[in-house]
N, C-alpha and C positions, 0 to 999 in steps of 0.2 A: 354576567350571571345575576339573577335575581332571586331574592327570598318568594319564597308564595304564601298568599293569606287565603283562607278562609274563614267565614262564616257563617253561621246558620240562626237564621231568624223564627220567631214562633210568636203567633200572635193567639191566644185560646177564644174561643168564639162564645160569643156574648150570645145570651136567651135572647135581651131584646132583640139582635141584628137579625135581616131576613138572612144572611147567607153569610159561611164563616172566611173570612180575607186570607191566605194561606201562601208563603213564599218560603223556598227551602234553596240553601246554595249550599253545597259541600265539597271538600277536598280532601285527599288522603294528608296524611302528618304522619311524621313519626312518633313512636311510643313516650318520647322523650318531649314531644311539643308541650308547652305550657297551655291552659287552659283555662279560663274563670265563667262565671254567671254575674253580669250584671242584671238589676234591676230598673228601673224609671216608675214614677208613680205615674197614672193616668192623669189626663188632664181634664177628660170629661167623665161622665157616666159612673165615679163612685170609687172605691178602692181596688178597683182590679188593677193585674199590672201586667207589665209588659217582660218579657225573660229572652234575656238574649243572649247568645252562647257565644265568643267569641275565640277560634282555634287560631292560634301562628304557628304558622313550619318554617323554620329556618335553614332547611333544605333546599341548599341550591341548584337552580334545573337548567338546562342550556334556553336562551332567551326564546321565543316563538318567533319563528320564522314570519315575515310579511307574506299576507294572503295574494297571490296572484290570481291575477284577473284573467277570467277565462276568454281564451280569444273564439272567436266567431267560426264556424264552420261552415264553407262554403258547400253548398249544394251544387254550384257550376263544377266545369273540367278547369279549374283557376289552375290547380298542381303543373308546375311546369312552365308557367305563360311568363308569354315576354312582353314586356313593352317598353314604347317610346328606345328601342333597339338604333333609330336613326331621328335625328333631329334636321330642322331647318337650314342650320348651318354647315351641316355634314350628311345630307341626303344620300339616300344610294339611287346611282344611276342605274337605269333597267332599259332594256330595250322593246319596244312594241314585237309583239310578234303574230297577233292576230287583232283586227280590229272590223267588227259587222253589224250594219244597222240591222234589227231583230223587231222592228214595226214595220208594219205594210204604208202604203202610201199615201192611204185613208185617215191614218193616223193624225192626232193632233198633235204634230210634234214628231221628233224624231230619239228614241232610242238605241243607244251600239252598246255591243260587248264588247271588249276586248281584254287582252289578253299580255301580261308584259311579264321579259324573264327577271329571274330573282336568283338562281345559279342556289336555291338555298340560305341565301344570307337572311331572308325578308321571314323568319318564321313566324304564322297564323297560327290561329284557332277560328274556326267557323263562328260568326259571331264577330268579330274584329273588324277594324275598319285603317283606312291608311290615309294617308297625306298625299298630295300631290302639287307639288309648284311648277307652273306654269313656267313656258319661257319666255324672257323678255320682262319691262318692268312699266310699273307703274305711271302713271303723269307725274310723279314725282321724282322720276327715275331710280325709283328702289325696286328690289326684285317683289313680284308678286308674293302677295301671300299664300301659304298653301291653303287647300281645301278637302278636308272629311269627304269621305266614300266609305259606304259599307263595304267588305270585300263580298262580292257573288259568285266564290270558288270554294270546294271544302278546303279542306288543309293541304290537304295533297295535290292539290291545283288541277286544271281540266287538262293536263296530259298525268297525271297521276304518280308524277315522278320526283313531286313535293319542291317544284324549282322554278314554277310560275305562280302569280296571283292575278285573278281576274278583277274587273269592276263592271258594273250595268251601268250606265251614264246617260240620262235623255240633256239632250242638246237643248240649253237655256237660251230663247229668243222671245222678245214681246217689246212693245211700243209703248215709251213712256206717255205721260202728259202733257208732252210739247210734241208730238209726233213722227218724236226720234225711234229707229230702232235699234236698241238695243240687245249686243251679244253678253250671255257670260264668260269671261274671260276664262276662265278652266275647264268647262263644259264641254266649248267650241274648240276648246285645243286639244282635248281629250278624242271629243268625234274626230276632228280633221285629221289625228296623226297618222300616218300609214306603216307600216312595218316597217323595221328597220330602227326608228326615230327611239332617239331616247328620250328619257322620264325619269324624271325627281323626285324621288318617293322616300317618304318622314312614315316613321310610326316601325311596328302597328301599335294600332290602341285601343281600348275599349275593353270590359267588362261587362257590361249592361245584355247584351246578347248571346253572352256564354251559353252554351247547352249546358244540359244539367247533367250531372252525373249518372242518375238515376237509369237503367236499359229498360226498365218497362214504362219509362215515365211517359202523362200524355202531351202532344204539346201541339198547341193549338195558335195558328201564325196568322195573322193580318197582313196583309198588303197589294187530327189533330193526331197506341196508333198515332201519327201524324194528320193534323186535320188544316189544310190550307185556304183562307180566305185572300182569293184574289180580286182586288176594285179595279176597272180600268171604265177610262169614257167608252172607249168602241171594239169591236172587237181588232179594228187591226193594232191597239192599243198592249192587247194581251202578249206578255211576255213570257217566253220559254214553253208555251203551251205545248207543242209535240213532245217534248222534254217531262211535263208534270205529266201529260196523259198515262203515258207509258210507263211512267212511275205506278201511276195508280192501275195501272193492267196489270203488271209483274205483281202489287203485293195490294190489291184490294183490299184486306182485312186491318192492312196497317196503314195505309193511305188514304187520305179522303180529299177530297179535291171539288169547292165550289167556286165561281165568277160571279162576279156583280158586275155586269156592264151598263151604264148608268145611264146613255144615251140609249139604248136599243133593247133595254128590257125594264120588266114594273111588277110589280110584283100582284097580287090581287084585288089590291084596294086601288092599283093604276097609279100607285107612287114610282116614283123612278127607284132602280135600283143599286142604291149604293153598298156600300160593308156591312154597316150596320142593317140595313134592309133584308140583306141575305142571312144575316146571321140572325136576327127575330123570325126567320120560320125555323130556326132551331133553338130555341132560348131553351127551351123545358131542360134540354139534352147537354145546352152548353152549361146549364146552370149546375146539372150535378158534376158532371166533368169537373167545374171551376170547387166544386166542393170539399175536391178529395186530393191531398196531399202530394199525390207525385203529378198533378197537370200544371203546364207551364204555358205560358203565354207570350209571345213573342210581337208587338206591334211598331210596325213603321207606316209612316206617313205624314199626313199634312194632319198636324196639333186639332184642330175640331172633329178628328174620326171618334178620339177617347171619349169625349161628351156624348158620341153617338151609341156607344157600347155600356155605358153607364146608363141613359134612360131603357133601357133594355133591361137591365140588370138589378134597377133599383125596386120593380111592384116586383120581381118573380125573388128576391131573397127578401123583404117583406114579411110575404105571405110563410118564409119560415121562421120569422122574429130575426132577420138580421138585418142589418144597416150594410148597407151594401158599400160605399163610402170609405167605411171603418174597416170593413171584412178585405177591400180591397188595400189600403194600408197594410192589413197582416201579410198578403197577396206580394205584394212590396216587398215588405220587411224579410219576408223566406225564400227572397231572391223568383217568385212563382209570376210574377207580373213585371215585362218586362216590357219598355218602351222606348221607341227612338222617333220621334215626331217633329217637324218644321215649320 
């Protein structure tokens, strides 16, 4: 229990001063509190004086509570999520149950889906991504490391019965410096598995690509209404296309659906066309989009895309006195700009 003090100050405002200095602090007291008037001579400017009132209550009050610090309020679907559910050392086995290359043969490289069961134990959120260790081990003979995948199924998995989780996976192949070829070691084990085959799967994890809570929110995807920016070198490159088409047939008004195919098309000035490319004959349109509070931004890819979408973005908020830079910071900060890059 503690006593409480008050006091109240008064300082009377002098002719010469431009402006008179003024502080008041009060407290209730009881009838019974003791009170006086001290005085202080001034020390400058002549015989005025200073009068200060000083009140003690010896009423004792229950101590103030410590201020808690407000916690943070997520804008994603956070409510509910699991993670790191399965670790390294205690994986859950899953079995392949579907696995199909989804690039043509034109392609640089090759892309599979597939498809592995989870019986329910493995619970997503769209936006989450999982572990996968490979079989067999290293030149050291330790087992592989796992390796990060976004997952490329909703929650409810692509039989809808919430007991699969899919992955997109292009098959890791190039030729070092000594003109070795080199596979990646989880890539290739991933393309090559054929049904049946089990899989070691850690996670899930990730927050970074939460959807937002928000149902009318806009969200505008790199890799809005829903607005999707897809990059690919060719067209046999493009992934799930019959799939987005027919999204965007069914709900037009809420779907939007461009490609930047960066071998095989140029935009007017005969630049090749990359993301960033395709999205500068929309800047006017993305810039207010990006302006207003419920649009969200979702980008994956290779780490020099963001540099491409910043010189975009940096004369058109400008010309409205904003620092584009800073504005994306707040973009950041309110969970609205989301990124996963390599």
């Amino acid at each position: 229990m503690a006593a409480v003090t008050a006091a109240a100050v008064s300082l009377p405002s002098s002719s010469s001063s431009p402006a008179a200095a003024k502080a008041k602090a009060s407290a209730s007291a009881s009838p019974s509190s003791p009170c006086g008037h001290l005085q202080f001579p001034r020390r400058h400017g002549g015989p005025r004086a200073v009068r200060l009132r000083v009140q003690v209550s010896t009423t004792e009050t229950a101590e103030a509570e410590p201020v808690k610090k407000l916690e943070k309020v997520s804008k994603k679907q956070e409510e509910g999520l699991v993670t790191n559910k399965y670790k390294p050392k205690e994986p859950y086995v899953g079995r392949c149950l579907l696995n199909t290359r989804i690039t043509g043969d034109q392609a640089p490289g090759e892309t599979w889906h597939m498809v592995f069961s989870t019986e329910g134990e493995v619970p997503y959120r769209e936006g989450q991504s999982i572990g996968v260790i490979a079989d067999g081990e290293d030149k050291n003979g330790k087992p592989h490391k796992l390796r990060l995948y976004s997952i490329a199924s909703s929650a409810l998995g692509d039989f809808g019965d919430s007991k699969t989780v899919s992955l997109c996976v292009k098959r890791l192949v190039y030729t070092n410096d000594q003109g070795e070829v080199v596979k990646g070691v989880c890539s290739n084990f991933l393309c090559d598995l054929k049904p049946g085959a089990e899989v070691k799967i850690t996670g899930p994890v990730g927050k970074e690509m939460l959807m937002p809570k928000d149902p009318n929110a806009t969200i505008i995807m790199y890799t809005g209404l829903a607005w999707l920016f897809l990059g690919v070198p060719t067209s046999d490159t493009l992934l799930y296309k019959e799939e987005l088409e027919k999204m965007k047939e069914m709900a037009p008004d809420n779907f939007r659906l461009d490609f930047a195919v960066s071998r095989e098309q140029t935009n007017a000035a005969g630049e090749k066309m990359y993301i960033q490319t395709r999205m500068a004959e929309y800047k006017e349109e993305l810039w207010e989009l990006l302006k207003k509070d419920n649009t969200y931004v979702y980008m994956c890819g290779l780490k020099g895309m963001e540099k491409g979408i910043d010189d975009i973005m940096l004369d058109l908020a400008a010309k409205d006195g904003i620092n584009w830079l800073d504005y994306k910071k707040q973009l950041k900060k309110s969970e609205q700009w989301n990124v996963e890059v390599y």
